[in-house]
N, C-alpha and C positions, 0 to 999 in steps of 0.2 A: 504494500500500500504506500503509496507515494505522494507526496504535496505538491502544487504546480504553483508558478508564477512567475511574472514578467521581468527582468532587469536587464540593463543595458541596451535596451532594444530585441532580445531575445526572450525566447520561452524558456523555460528551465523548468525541470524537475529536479525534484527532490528524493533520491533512494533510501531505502532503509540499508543498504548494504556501503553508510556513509561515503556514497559519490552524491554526484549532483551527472544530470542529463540536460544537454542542448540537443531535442528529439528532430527538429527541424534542421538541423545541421550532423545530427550521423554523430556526434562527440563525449565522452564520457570525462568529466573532471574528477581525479582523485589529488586527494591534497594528502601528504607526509604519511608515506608507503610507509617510509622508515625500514628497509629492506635488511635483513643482518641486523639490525639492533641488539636483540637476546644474545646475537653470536659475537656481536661487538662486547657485551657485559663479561659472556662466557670467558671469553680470552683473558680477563682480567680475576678471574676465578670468582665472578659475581655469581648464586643458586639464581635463574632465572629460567620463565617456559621454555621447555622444548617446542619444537613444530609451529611455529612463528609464523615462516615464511610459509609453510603451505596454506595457514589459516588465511594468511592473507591473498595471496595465487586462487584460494579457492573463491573468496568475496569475489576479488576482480572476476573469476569466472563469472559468477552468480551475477554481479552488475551487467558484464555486459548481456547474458540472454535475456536480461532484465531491462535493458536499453536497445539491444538491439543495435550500438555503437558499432563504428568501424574505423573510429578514431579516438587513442587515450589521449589526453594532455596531463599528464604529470606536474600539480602546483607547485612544487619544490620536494627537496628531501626527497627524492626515492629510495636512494642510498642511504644508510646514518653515515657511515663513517667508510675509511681507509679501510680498519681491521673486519669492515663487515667480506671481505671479499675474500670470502672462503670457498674452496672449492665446493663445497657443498648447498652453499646459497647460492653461487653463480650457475653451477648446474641446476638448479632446481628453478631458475629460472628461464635459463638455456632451453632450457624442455618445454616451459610454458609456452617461450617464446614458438620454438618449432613448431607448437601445435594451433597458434595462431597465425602465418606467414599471411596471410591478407592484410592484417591489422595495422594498420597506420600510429605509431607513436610518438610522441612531444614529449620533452623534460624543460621546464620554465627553471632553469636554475635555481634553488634555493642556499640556504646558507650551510647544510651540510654537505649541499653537493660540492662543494666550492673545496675542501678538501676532501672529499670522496673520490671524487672525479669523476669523470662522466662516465656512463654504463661502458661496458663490454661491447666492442664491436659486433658481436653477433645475435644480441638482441637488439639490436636496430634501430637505436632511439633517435630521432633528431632533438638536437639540444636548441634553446634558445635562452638567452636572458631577459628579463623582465621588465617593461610591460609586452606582454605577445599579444596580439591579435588574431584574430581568424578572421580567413577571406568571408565578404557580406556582413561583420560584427565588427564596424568600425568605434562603435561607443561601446565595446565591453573588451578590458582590459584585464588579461589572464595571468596571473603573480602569486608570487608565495608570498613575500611582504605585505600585511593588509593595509597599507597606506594610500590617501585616498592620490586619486591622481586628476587634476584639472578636465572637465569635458568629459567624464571615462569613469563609467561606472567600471570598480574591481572584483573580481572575484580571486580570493586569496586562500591561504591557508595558514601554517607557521606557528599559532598558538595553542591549536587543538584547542576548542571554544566546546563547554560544557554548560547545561543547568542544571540547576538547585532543584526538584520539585519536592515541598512539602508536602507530608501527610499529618494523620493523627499522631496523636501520643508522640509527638515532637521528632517521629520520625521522616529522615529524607533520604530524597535518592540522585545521585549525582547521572546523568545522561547525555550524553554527547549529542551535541546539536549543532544547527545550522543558524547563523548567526547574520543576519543581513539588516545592515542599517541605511540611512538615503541614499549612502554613495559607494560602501563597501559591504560586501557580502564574505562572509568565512566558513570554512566548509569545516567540518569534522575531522580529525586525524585517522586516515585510512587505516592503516594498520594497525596488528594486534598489541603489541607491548609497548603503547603511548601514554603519557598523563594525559593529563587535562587541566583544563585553565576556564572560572567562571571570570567572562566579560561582563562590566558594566554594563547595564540595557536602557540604553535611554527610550526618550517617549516615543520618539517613532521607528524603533529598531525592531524587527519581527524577529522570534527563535521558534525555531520546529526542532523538538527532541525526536530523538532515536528510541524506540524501547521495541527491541525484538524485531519481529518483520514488518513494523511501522513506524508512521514518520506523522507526528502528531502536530500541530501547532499551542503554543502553550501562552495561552493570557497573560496579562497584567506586565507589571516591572517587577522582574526576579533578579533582586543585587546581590543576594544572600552567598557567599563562599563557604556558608559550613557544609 
């Protein structure tokens, strides 16, 4: 179940498999894959999840038969780090890649790509730095940094933007959401082994939480960080 709405001149959807979909344009946005992260901790002798990377390879599957894309753009961070490039992440995504070979791929540079470096030639990413555009979306501006940019609405990522929602008996639940205010929009942190960060919500900021296989919109001004 998915939420819709208009920015930058575009339609966009809202997945529960934390992406977002431009359906009129064939493109799927995931924002800070965070690829190797657990294996980046691992190597430091951090106790962290196994099977990271597949939980995540499996999302992206599930988004795109869920969008129907035939084009990723990557908001930054795909990679965490240098030490995420083990042979066993890079295969495991080698593989993925093979079994897509149609699928047309973006990386918007983010700030871990920047000493990651950029994917492995044989998954086939074209790189770019930030603000990207896509042909026919000249007022929507594709970044990892959520800063707002003159004339250009953003859609970004880089915080991993989460809500507060209270219940009774003073209990709450923290939910990863989509986070769009007049002129920048932030998407969820894709991947499995990420925090989270609650953003201030001003008055005219819309949030759609995440809870399972839907994508909710959630009332009121939620500032609450507990």
């Amino acid at each position: 179940m998915f939420e819709e709405l208009h920015a930058g001149g575009a339609r966009l959807q809202l997945l529960p498999q934390r992406a977002a979909c431009l359906p009129d344009h064939g493109v799927l946005l995931v924002a800070d894959a965070h690829i190797g992260k657990a294996q980046s901790f691992r190597t430091w002798g951090v106790p962290v999840p196994e099977a990271t990377t597949a939980g995540t390879l499996q999302r992206l599957d599930d988004a795109l038969q869920a969008s129907g894309a035939r084009h990723i753009v990557f908001l930054g961070d795909l990679l965490h780090a240098a030490r995420s490039r083990t042979a066993g992440t890079l295969g495991a995504v080698a593989a993925w890649r093979a079994r897509h070979p149609s699928l047309q791929l973006t990386l918007v540079r983010g700030n871990h790509d920047v000493p990651a470096g950029d994917p492995p030639a044989d998954w086939r990413v074209q790189c770019a730095d930030e603000p990207f555009c896509l042909p026919g979306l000249p007022q929507l501006a594709l970044c990892h940094h959520p800063d707002p940019r003159a004339g250009l609405y953003v859609l970004a990522g880089h915080v991993h933007p989460a809500a507060v929602v209270h219940g009774g008996r003073r209990e709450s639940l923290r939910l990863p959401c989509f986070h769009f205010g007049p002129d920048v929009g932030v998407l969820p942190a894709f991947g499995d082994f990420t925090g989270t960060h609650v953003l201030p919500r001003g008055a005219e900021d819309r949030v759609w939480g995440i809870a399972g296989d839907a994508v909710r919109p959630l009332p009121g001004v939620l500032n609450s960080s507990s």
